[in-house]
Every structure is written in structure tokens, then in C-alpha cells.
C-alpha positions as CSV (number, residue, x, y, z in Angstrom):
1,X,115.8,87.9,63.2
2,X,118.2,91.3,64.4
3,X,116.5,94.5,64.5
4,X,119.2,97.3,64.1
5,X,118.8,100.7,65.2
6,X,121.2,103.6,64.5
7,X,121.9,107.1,66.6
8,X,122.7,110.0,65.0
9,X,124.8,112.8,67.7
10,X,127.2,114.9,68.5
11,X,130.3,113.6,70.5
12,X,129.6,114.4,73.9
13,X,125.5,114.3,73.7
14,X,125.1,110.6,75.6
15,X,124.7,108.5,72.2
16,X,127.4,105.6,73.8
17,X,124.8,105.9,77.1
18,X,121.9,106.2,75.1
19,X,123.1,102.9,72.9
20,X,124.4,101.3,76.3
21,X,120.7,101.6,78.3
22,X,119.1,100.4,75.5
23,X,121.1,97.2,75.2
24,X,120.9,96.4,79.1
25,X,117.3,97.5,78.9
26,X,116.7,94.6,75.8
27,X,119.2,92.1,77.8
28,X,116.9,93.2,81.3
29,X,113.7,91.4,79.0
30,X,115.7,88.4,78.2
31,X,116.4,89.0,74.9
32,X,120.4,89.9,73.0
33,X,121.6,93.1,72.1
34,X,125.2,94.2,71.3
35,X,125.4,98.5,71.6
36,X,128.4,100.0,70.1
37,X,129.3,103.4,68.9
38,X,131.3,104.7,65.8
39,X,133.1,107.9,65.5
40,X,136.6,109.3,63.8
41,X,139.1,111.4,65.1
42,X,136.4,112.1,68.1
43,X,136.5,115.4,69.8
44,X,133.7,117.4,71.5
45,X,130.6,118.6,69.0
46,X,131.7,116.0,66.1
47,X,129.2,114.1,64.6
48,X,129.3,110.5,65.2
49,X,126.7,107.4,65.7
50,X,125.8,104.6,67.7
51,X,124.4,101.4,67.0
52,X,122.2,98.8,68.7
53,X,121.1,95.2,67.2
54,X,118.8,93.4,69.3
55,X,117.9,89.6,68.7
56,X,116.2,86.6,70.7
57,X,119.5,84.7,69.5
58,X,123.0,85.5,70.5
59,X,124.6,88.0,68.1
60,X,127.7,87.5,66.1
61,X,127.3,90.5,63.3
62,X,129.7,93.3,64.9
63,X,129.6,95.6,61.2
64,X,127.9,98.8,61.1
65,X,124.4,99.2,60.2
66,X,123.3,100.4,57.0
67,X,120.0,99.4,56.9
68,X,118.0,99.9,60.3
69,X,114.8,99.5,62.1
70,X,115.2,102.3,64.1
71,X,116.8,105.8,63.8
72,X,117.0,108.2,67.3
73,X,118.5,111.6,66.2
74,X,120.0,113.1,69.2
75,X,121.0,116.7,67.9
76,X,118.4,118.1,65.0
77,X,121.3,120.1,63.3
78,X,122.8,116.6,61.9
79,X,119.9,116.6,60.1
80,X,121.8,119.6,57.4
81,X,124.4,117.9,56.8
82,X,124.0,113.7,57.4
83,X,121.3,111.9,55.4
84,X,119.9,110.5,59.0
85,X,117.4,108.7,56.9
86,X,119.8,107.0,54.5
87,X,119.2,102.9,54.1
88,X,115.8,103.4,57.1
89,X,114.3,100.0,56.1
90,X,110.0,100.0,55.4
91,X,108.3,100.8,58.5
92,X,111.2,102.5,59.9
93,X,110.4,104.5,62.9
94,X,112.3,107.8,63.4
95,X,112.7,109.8,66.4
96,X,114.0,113.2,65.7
97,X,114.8,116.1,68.8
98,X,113.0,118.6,67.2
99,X,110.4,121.0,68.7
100,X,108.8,121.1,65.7
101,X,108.9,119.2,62.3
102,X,111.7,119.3,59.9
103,X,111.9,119.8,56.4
104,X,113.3,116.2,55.5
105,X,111.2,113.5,53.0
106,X,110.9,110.1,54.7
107,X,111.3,107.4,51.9
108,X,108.7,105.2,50.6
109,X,107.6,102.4,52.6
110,X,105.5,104.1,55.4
111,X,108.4,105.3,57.5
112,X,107.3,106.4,60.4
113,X,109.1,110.0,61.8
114,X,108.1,111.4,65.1
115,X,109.4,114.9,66.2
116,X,109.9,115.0,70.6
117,X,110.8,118.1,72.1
118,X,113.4,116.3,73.9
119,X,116.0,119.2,75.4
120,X,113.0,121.1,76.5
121,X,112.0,118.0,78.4
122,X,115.3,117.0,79.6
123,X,116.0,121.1,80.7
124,X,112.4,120.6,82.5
125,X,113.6,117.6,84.5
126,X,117.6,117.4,84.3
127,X,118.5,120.8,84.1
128,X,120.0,120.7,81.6
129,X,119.4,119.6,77.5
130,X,120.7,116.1,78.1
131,X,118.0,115.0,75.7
132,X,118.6,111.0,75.6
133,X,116.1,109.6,78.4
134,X,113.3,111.6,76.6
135,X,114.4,110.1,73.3
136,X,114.4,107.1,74.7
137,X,111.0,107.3,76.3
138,X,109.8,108.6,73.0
139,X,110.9,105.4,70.9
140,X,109.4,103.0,73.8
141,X,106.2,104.4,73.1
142,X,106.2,104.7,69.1
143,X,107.8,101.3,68.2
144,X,107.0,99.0,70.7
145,X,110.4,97.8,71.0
146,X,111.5,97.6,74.3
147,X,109.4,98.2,77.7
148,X,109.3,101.8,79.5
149,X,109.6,99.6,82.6
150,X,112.7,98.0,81.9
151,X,114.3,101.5,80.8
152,X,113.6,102.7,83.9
153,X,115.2,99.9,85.9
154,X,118.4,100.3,84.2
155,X,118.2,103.6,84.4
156,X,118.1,103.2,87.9
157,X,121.3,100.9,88.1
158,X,123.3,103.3,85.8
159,X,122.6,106.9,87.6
160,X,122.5,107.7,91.4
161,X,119.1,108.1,93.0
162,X,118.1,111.7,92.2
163,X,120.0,112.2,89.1
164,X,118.2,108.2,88.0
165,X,114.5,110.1,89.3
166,X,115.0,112.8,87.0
167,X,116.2,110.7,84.3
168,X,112.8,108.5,84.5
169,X,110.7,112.0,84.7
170,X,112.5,112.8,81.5
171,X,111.8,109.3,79.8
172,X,108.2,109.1,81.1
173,X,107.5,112.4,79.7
174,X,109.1,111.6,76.7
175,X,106.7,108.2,76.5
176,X,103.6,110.6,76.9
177,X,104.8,113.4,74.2
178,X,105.6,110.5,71.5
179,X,103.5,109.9,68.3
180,X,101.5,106.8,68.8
């Protein structure tokens, strides 16, 4: 069985890193996961997505997914203008950066929406409204689907020492602030 996921952002936000720690994150449990990103004519502030599949069996699939497990909206203002909850499959769970709730209507099928502060958190710990590790953190805790420890060791690998601490701050805050 593949569970797909799909990230909705701006070009520029960290979707690609967001898709790529996931992937080594899954890979770092011993299971499969192929992260790649989509976008057009790509140039700063454009919207654009990134996609993950993650599978206990090698993965062959490399089109784009239409129907996933998992959504992580990166920048909330996508939400006017891209259906971010088009094809969510039942028991989808949705991680929106939002401070507070949106005005969308989740499908039938108990679809699951959680709103994380995310660019407050990140500004908290980063600096700065990099907003991803938070996200991250966030969909750890709410669906289950990957371990905060193993997001934190590849977050580790990818960033220098102080920038990777502030990262994990970021992410374990994220974890905390998640609905469960």
C-alpha cells in the first residue's frame, strides 16, 4: 500500500525541503518514499506543490497525486485561490499554517484539518517565518505517520548545528501545538 501526501506553497517557502526531509525521515525508519516537487514557469511567490509517497515496498508510480493521504499547506493565502482539499481521500489529515481556522468545508469522510501557527513558531525559533519544521512537527503528531525522532535526525544531517537546533525547537513545538 503507498500513502501520498501533497504540499501546497509558494516557490521559495521550503516545500522541495519540506518533501525532501520527509522522504529521508520515512527512508531513516526503513521504509520507501520518493519526494518530488511540481511547479510551471517557477519564479519567487508562485504557487507550486510537492509530493511524497511513502511505501514498505519500493516505488515505481512517479505521476502526481490526485488523491492523497496527507495535505501540509505551507502558505494559508493558497487557500483563496487553489482548492487545497481537492481529491483529500476519507480520513485525510490536513495541516494548514494558519493562526486561526479558515473558512474552508473539509469533505465528507471525517477529514481531519488541523490549523498550526507555524510562522509564529518558526519566527520564535528561526527568526524568521520559515514555517516547514513546525509543519512538519505538526503532521508527526496528528497522523502518526512518521516518528518526531527520525525528523529530527535528518534534520540534523541536512542543516548545520545551530541552524539544525533551531529547526528541531521549531518541529518539537510544532509536535506540541498540533491537534491530536
Amino acid at each position: 500500500m503507498i500513502t501520498e501526501m501533497r504540499i501546497h506553497a509558494r516557490a521559495g517557502q521550503g516545500a522541495i525541503t519540506t518533501a525532501a526531509l520527509m522522504g529521508t525521515a520515512i527512508f531513516v525508519e526503513g521504509r520507501y518514499a520518493y519526494a518530488f516537487p511540481s511547479f510551471g514557469a517557477a519564479r519567487m511567490g508562485a504557487p507550486m506543490n510537492a509530493f511524497v509517497r511513502i511505501s514498505n515496498q519500493p516505488i515505481r508510480l512517479r505521476s502526481q497525486i490526485y488523491r492523497p493521504d496527507y495535505v501540509i499547506v505551507a502558505d494559508p493565502t493558497l487557500c483563496r485561490s487553489v482548492d487545497v482539499l481537492a481529491g483529500v481521500k476519507e480520513k485525510a489529515v490536513v495541516i494548514i499554517n494558519a493562526e486561526k481556522p479558515l473558512n474552508l468545508t473539509p469533505p465528507s469522510g471525517g477529514v481531519k484539518i488541523c490549523y498550526v501557527p507555524a510562522n509564529e513558531i518558526a519566527r520564535r525559533h528561526i527568526g524568521r517565518p520559515l514555517a516547514n519544521t513546525a509543519l512538519l512537527g505538526a503532521f508527526a503528531a496528528a497522523s502518526g505517520a512518521v516518528k518526531l525522532e527520525s525528523l529530527e535526525e535528518v534534520i540534523r544531517r541536512r542543516f548545520p548545528e545551530d541552524l539544525a537546533n533551531k529547526n528541531i525547537a521549531s518541529l518539537k513545538e510544532g509536535w506540541e501545538v498540533a491537534c491530536r
